[in-house]
C-alpha positions in Angstrom: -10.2 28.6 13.4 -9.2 25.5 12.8 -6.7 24.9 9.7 -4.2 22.2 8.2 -0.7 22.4 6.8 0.8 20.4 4.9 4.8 19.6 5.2 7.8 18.2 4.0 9.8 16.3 6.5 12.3 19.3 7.3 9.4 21.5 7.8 8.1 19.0 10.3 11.7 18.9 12.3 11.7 22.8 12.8 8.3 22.3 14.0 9.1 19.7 16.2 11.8 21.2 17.9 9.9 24.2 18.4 8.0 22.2 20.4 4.9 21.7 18.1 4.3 25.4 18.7 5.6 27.4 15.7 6.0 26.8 12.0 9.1 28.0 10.2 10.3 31.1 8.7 9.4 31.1 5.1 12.4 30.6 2.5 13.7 33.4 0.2 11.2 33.9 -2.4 8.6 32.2 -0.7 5.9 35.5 0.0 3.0 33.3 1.8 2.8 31.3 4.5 -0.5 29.3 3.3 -2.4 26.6 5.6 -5.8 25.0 4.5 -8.8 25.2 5.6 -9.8 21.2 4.7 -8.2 18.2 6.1 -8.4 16.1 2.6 -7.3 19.1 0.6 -4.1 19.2 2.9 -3.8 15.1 2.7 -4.1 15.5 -1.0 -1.3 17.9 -1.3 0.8 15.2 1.4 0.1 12.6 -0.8 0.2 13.9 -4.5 3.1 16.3 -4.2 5.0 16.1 -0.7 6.1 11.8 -1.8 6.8 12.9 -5.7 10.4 15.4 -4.5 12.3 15.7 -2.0 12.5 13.7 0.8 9.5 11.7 -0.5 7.3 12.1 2.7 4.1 14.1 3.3 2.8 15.1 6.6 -0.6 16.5 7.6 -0.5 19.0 10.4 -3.2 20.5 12.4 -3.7 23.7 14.6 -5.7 26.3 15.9 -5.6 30.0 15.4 -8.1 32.5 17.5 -10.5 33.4 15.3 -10.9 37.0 15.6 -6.9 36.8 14.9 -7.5 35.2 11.3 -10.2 36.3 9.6 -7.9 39.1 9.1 -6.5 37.2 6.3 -7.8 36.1 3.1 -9.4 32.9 2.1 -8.2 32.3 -1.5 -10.2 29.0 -3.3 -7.3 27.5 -6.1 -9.0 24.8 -7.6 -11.8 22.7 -6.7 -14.7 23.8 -4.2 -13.1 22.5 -1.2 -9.2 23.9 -2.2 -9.4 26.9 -0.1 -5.9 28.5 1.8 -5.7 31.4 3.9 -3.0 33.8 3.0 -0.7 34.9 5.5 1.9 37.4 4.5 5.3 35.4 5.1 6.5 38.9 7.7 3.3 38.0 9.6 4.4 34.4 10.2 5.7 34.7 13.9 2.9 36.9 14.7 0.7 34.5 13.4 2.6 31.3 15.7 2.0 34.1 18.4 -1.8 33.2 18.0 -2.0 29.3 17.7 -4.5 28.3 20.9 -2.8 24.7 21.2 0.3 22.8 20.2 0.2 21.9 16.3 -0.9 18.1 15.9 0.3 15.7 13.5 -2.8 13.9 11.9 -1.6 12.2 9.3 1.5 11.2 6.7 2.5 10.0 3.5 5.5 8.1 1.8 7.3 7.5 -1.4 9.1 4.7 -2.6 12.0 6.7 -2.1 11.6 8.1 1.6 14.1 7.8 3.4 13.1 9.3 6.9 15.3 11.2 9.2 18.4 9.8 9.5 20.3 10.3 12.7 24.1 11.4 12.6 25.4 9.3 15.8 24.4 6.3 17.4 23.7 3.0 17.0 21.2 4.4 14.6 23.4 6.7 12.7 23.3 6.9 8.7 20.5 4.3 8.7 17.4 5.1 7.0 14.1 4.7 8.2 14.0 1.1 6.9 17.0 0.5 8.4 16.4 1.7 11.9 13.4 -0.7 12.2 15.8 -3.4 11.9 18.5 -1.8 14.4 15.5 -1.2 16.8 14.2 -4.5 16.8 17.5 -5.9 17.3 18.4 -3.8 19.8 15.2 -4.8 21.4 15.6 -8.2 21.0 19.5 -8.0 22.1 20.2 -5.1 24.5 17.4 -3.2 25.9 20.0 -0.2 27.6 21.0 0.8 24.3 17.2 0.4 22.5 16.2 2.9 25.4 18.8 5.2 25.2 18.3 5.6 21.1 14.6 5.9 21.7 15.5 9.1 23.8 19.1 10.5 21.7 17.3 10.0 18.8 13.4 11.4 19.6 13.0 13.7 16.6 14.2 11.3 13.6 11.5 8.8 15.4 8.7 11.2 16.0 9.3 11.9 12.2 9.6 8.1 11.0 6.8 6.4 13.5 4.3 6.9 11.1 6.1 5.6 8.6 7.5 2.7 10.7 3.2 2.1 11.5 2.6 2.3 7.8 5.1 -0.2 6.2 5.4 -4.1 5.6 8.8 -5.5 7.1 8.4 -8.5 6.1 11.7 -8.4 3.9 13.3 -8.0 7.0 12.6 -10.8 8.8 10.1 -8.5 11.2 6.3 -9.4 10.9 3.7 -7.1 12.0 2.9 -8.5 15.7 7.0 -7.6 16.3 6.7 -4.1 14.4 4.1 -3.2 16.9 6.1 -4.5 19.4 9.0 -2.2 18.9 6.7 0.7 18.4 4.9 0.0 21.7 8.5 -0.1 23.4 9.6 3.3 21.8 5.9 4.8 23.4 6.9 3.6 26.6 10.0 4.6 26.6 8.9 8.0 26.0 6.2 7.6 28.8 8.6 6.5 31.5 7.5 2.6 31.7 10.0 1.1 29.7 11.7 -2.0 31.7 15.4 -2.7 31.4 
């Protein structure tokens, strides 16, 4: 079964560091752990509500759950035809990460005007927002390649959580047109991948 959840920035940095295999334990006075069975209902939900409150972003995860495992739960429509969540029982929720067939997939994301990404506490990259690490980066690029590499790896889970926000937004104001955006972005992937050059 195939299914969609939409999160919240800190959502997404619990599930990133369980590895992409696990979401969360629910907050107090949350009862229901409650993916979605649609990829545009879940985007909807990213867009219209995740980017209106707190830390202005909305991110679209996917996953897979063995069937035999969920259809044990019930599929509750909530608004329009194609609004449809499946209701796990918050107690069942590490049960239910005990039954996802593949890591969880982040498909798509959202932003606010006010978004101000995850924000790393040390480093050359520390207290600067999102924004504000695109210009460190590219500097740091541009200026001293040891250090760039060594943030792209201190600093992986505030940049898995911002890339798609760094691949979605204008620069311009900064200095940093689009051909050097992608630039930086294709040095932080090969980083990751072993084949940056110093």
């Amino acid at each position: 079964m195939r299914l969609y959840r939409p999160v919240g920035l800190e959502e997404l940095l619990s599930i990133y560091n369980a590895g992409m295999r696990a979401f969360p334990p629910r907050l107090p006075g949350q009862p229901l752990f409650y993916p979605v069975l649609k990829l545009a209902y879940a985007q909807q939900i990213a867009r219209d509500w995740n980017t209106r409150s707190g830390t202005f972003g909305g991110y679209v995860t996917r996953f897979v759950i063995d069937d035999a495992y969920g259809k044990q739960f019930p599929q509750k429509q909530v608004g329009a035809a194609d609004h449809v969540e499946l209701w796990v029982p918050a107690e069942s929720l590490d049960e239910f990460n005990q039954h996802l067939t593949e890591p969880i997939e982040l498909v798509d994301a959202f932003f606010g005007d006010e978004f101000k990404g995850s924000i790393p506490a040390k480093g050359a990259l520390a207290g600067k927002s999102a924004f504000e690490q695109m210009e460190a980066l590219h500097g740091l690029l541009e200026a001293d390649r040891k250090t760039f590499s060594a943030e792209a790896m201190a600093q992986h889970a505030a940049m898995f959580a911002n890339y798609p926000y760094w691949e979605r937004t204008d620069f311009a104001r900064a200095t940093i047109d689009e051909a050097r955006r992608d630039q930086v972005l294709a040095q932080l992937a090969a980083v990751w991948a072993g084949e940056f050059k110093i």
